[in-house]
N, C-alpha and C positions, 0 to 999 in steps of 0.2 A: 306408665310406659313412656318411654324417651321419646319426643321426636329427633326425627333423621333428617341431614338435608336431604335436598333432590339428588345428589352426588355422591352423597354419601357409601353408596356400593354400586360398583359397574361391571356389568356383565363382560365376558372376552366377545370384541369385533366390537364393543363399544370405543369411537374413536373421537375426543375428546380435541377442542380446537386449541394448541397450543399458548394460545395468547392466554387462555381461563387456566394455564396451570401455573409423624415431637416422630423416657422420660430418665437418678436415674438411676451317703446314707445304706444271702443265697438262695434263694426261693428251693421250693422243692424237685428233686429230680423229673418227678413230672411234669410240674408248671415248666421245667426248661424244655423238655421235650415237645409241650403241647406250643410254645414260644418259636418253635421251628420254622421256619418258611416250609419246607421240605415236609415236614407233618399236617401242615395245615391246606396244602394244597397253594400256598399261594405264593406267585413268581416272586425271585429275590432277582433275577437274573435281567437288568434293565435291557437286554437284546433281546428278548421273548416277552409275548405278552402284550396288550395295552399299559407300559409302565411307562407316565410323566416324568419327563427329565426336565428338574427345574434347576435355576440356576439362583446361589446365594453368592453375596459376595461379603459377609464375614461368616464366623463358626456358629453354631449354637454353643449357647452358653451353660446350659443345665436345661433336662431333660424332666427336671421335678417342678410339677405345679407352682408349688408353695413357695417355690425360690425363682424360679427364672425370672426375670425382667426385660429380657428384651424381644423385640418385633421376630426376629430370627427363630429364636426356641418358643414363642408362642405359636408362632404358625406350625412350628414342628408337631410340638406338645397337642397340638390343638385338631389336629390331624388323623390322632390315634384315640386322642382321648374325649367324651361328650358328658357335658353336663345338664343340667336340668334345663337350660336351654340354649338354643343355637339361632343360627340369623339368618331369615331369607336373603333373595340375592338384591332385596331394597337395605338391608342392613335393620331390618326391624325385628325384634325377636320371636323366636316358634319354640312351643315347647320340644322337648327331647328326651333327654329321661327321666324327664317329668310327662307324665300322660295324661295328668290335668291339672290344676289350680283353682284354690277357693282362696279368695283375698276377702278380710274382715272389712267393715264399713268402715273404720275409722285407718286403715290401708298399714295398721301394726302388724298384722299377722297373715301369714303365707301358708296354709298344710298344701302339702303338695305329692300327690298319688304316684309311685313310679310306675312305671313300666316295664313289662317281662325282658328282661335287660342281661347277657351275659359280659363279662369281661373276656379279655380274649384267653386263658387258660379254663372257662367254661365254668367259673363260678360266677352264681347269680350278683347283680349289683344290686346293693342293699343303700338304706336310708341316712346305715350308721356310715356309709364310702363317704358321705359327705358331711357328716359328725364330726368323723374322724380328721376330716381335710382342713375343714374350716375350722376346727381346734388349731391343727397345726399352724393354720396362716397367722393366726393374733396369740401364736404362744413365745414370750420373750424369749423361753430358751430355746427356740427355734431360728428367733431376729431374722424372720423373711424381711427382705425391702417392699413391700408389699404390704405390709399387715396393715400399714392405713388403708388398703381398699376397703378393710372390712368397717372401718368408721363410715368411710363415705357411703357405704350400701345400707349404712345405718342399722348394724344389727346389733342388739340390743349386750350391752358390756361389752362392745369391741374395742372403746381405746383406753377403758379402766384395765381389761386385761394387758393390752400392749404397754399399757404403763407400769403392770408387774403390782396395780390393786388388787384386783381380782384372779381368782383360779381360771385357767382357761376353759374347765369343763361349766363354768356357768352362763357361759355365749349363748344369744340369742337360738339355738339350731336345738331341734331334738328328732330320735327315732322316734316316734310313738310305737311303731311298727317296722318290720323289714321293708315294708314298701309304701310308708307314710310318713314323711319328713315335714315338722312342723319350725315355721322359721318366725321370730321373735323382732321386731324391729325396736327402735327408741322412738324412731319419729318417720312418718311416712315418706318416702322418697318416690320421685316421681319417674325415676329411669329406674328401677331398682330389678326388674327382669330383663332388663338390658344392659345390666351388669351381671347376671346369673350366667350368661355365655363367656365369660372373661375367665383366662387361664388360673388365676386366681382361686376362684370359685370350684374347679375342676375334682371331680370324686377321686379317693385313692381308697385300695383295699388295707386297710389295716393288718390282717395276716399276712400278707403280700409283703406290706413295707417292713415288716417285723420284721421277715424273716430275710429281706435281703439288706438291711441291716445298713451298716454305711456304705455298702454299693448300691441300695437305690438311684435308680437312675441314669446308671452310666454305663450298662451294656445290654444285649438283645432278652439276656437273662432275667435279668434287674427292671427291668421297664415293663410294666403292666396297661395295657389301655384297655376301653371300653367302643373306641369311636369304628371311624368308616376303615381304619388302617392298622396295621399294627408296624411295629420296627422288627427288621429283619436283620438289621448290619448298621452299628452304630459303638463310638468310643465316645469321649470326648477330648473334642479340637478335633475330630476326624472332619477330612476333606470332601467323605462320600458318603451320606447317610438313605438308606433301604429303608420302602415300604410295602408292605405287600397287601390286597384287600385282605378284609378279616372278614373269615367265614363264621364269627360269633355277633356280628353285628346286627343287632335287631332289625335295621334295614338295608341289609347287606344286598336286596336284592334292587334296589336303587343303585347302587355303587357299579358304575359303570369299568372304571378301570382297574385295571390286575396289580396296580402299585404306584407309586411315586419315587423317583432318583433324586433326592438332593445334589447337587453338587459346588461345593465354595469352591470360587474363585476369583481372587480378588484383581487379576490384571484384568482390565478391558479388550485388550485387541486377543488377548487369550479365549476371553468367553465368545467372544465374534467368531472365529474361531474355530469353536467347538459348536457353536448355534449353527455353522454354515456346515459343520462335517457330521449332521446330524446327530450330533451326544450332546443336543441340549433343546427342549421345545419352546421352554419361555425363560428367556436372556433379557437381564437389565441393558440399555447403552449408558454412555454416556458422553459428555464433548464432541467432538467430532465424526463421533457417530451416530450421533442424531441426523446432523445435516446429511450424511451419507447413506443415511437409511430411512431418512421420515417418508419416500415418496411407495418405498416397499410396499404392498397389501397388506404385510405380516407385521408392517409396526405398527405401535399403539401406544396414545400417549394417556395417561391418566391421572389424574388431580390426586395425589396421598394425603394424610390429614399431618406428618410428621413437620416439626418445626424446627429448625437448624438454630441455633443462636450460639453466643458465647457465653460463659461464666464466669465472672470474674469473683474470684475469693476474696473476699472484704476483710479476710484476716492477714492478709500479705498488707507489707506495707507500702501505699501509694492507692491501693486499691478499692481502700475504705472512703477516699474521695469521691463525692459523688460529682464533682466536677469532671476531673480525669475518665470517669466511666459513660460522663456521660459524650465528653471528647470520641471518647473511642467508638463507641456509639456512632458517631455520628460520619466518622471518618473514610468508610469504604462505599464505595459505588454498588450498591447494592443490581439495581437493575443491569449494569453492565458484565455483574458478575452471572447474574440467571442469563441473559443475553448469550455472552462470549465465552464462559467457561463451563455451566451447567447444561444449557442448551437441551433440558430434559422436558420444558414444560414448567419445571420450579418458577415461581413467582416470589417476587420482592416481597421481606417482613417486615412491616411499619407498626408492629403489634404484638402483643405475647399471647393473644386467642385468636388460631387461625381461621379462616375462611372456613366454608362450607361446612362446618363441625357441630354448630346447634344452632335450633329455631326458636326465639322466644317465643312469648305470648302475646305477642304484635304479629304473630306469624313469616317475623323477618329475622334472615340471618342475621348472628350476633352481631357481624362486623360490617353490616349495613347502618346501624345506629351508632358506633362508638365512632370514637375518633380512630386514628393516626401517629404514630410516635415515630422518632430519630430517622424520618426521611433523609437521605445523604445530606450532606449539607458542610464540605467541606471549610468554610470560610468561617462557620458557626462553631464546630468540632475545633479548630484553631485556638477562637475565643477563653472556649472551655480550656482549651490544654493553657493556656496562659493564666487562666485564674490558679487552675491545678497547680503549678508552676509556682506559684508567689504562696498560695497558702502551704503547701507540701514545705517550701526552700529547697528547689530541687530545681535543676536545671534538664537533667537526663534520667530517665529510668529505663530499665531492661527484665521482661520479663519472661519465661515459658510457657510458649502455646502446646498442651499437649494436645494429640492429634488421632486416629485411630488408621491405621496402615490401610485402608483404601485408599483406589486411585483417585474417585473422586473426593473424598477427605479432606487429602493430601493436596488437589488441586484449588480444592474452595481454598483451605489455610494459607498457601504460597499468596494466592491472591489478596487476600487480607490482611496476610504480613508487611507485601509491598505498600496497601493502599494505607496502611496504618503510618507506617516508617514513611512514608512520603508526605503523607497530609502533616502530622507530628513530627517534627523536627526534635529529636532528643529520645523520643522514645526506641525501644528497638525490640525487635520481637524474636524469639529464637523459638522453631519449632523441634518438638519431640515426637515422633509415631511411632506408636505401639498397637498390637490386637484392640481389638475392642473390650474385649473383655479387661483389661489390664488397664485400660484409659478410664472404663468404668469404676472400675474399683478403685484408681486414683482417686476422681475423683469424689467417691462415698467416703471415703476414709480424709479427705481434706487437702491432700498430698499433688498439689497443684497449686499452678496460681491465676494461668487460664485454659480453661476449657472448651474447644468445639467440641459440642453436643447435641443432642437430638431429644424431642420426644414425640412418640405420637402416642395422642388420646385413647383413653381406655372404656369412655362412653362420650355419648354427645349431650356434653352438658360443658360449659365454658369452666366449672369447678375440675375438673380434670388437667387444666393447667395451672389454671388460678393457688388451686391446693398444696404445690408445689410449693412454693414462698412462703408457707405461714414457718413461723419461730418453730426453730426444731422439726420440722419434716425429714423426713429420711432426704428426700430429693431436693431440698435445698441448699445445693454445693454450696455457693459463695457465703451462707451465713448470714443472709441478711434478717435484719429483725426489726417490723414495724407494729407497733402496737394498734392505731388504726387499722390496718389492714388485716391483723389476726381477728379485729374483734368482729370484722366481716365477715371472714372466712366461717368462725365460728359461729355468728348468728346462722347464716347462710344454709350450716351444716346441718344443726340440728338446734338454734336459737329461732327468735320470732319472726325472721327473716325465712326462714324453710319450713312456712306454712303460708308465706303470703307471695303468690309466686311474680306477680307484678314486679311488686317489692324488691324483691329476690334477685331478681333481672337486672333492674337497675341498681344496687347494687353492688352488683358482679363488675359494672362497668366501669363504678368507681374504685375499686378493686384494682382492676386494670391498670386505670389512670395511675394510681397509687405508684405502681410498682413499675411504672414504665418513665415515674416522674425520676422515679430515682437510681433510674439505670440497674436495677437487679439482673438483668439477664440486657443481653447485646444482641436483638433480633437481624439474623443473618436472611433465611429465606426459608416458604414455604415448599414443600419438596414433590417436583413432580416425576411421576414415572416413565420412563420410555421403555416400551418395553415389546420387544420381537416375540412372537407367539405362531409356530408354526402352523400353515392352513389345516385345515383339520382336529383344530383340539377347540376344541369351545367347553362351556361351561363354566369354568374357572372364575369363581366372584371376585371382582376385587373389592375389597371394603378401607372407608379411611380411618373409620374407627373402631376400636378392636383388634380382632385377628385381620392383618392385612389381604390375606390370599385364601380361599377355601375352596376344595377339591373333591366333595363328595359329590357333585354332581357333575364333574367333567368327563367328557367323553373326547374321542380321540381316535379316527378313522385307522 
């Protein structure tokens, strides 16, 4: 079982002192009937009802387990849909539609008992829902960006299948029964049921997905859940996405509220706005409305685990310099940017494993024991571009920061375009903003040359970041390839290093060190929340790793 930090999930009206505040398919006429809002009794109509109106500020991006990747469409997904387990409001795991769990002595093998469980069209959830899922997640002809989770939870044939060795029905998972799921490991992991809650992981009905075919996913018809909600009103890139309680919910009598409103909106003084004309309960700020709001009752600030950095593609050329990278690196006023521009809480990144994220076996934060990497240091950052400069034979270079169309985005990059172009004399940086979804997919596809990016952790173990940079990772935009540090990674995983957990620790840290020596990624800042929360809605977890936000036990006067 993982440890968590102490921060790790905060309750709502927990108020956090600002100074302490990531990665990257028709059902049947009746399943659409029973899929109703309107059939099921439950409000679609966010004016009526206990319905949460929350506020996003990009789109979800895919509504299908197996594929989504970002923070956005997991909390959606994660919403409707419950897997074998779920996280108190410390962020530690409870079982779910698992009813219980027998783990073998040597910590390979998981059976695990379901529970009388319906999906929301009233068919039971069975053993083979999550057979069938976790086939799909390490199946090539699927190519989720994902399917390394299932290496890292260490189930047994997950990256021989992702490598297109093995059939994917030979994976670690099996039915024994409709309500006994027996799980296969290579090598024991020691978070490995606090990876069982992750959208990854998540059950899908096999007739279900059959039948709705390459519209999985993409409308009220096509999306099937199990959890505390179901979708009521949903496209995608839709601006407004519906939830309403599901009265097939095995603890639907828990479930305080009659729904949830999503609503994207990506301007700021818009969502303000709408927070103050009540069609919105829990509203991101940012900039300047932090200072204009921090003294409010209803604001609240919160430590996130997400880490902002840059990418620089080592296959561009100038970029493969690890001089140049690490120039740039070093060139922007990091503090002055959380100070003056984010004003959210976010704190300065000196690191590529954030704060509060895991506890080793010292019983101390990771990043109480490591060091520190590319603190500003503009006179230093100079140096570097000079050496860059004579080895390259280059005088000037010009490159593309792509961007993702939020406001705060858009404001960090303005800012680190100026502190760049001003500390480096020659270089010049020209930004591009797109969706996110389309920045993302630049960058998976290589189609960049740099990156502002994000990831937050998908469990509390420093390998969640760390795993990103080994040779060939799906989430290693820039390309970089160190052979010391893969054979880390790889011991780490499931070599002699991920049975000695001391070991293993330390490490991770040189690990770290590795990849921070040589400028792989441009640590920008750790990301803090502000976040307006009308009086009267409590409940609402925030967590920093995993699913960000969870709402089965909010309530709301």
């Amino acid at each position: 079982m993982k440890r968590v930090s102490k921060l790790a999930a905060l309750m709502l009206g927990t108020l956090l002192v600002a100074s302490m505040a990531g990665c990257g398919s028709k059902p049947s006429t009746g399943t659409e009937t029973k899929q109703s809002g309107s059939e099921t009794g439950g409000s679609t109509d966010a004016a009526s009802g206990k319905v949460l109106k929350v506020h996003f500020d990009v789109e979800v991006a895919s509504m299908d387990p197996q594929i989504a990747t970002d923070g956005t469409s997991f909390e959606t997904i994660a919403a409707i849909t419950e897997g074998l387990y779920s996280v108190d409001e410390a962020g530690s795991p409870i079982l779910a539609m698992a009813e219980s769990v027998d783990k073998s002595e040597d910590g390979l093998t998981y059976t695990f008992k379901l529970r009388d469980a319906q999906w929301s069209n009233g068919t039971p959830v069975t053993a083979n829902d999550f057979v069938f899922a976790w086939r799909r997640l390490v199946d090539p002809a699927v190519a989720s960006e994902y399917a390394f989770i299932a290496g890292i939870a260490g189930l047994k044939n997950a990256e021989a299948i992702t490598a297109g060795e093995v059939a994917p029905d030979q994976l670690g998972v099996t039915a024994q029964d409709d309500k006994t799921l027996v799980v296969s490991l290579d090598v024991p992991v020691p978070f490995f049921e606090s990876l069982m809650s992750f959208p990854s992981f998540l059950p899908v009905n096999e007739e279900f997905f059959t039948t709705a075919g390459d519209s999985f996913g993409t409308s009220p018809a096509t999306i099937l859940g199990n959890g505390p909600f179901m979708i009521t009103s949903y496209e995608p890139a839709a601006t407004t996405i519906t939830l309403a309680k599901s009265p097939t919910y095995w603890d639907a009598s828990k479930v305080n509220l009659d729904g949830i409103q999503y609503q994207i909106i990506k301007d700021s003084q818009q969502t303000m706005l709408s927070y103050q004309n009540g069609d919105l309960d829990v509203a991101a700020l940012s900039g300047e409305q932090v200072e204009q709001f921090q003294a409010d009752p209803e604001f609240h600030n919160i430590m996130a685990g997400y880490l902002w950095y840059l990418s620089p593609n080592q296959t561009v050329k100038g970029l493969e310099n690890v001089n140049l990278r690490k120039a740039m690196a070093l060139s922007y006023d990091k503090a002055a940017l959380a100070k003056n521009v984010l004003k959210d809480g976010s704190i300065v990144a000196n690191f590529a494993v954030p704060t509060l994220l895991a506890t080793g076996p010292d019983g101390k934060d990771f990043r109480e024991t490591t060091g520190t990497y590319f603190e500003t240091d503009k006179a230093k950052a100079l140096e570097y571009w000079e050496t860059a400069k004579a080895e390259l034979g280059v005088s000037e270079l010009k490159y593309i920061m792509i961007v993702e169309d939020t406001e705060s985005a858009i404001n960090v990059a303005q800012f680190i375009q100026s502190e760049i172009q001003t500390t480096l004399p020659g270089i010049t940086i020209e930004l591009q903003t797109m969706p996110k979804k389309n920045r993302v997919e630049r960058m998976q596809q290589g189609d960049f040359e740099i990156g502002l990016t994000r990831w937050g952790p998908d469990y509390a173990d420093p390998m969640t970041y760390l795993g990103m940079w080994k040779t060939g990772s799906p989430n290693n935009y820039g390309f970089w390839s160190n052979a010391d540090y893969d054979a880390i990674i790889e011991s780490a995983t499931k070599g002699e290093l991920a049975v000695d957990v001391e070991a293993r620790w330390e490490a991770l840290k040189k690990a770290e060190e590795i990849a921070m020596d040589e400028a792989v990624i441009m640590p920008v800042y750790q990301k803090g929340d502000a976040v307006m929360i009308k009086t009267g809605v409590e409940g609402v977890e925030f967590h920093s790793v995993g699913i960000n936000r969870i709402y089965k036990n909010a309530t709301m006067n």
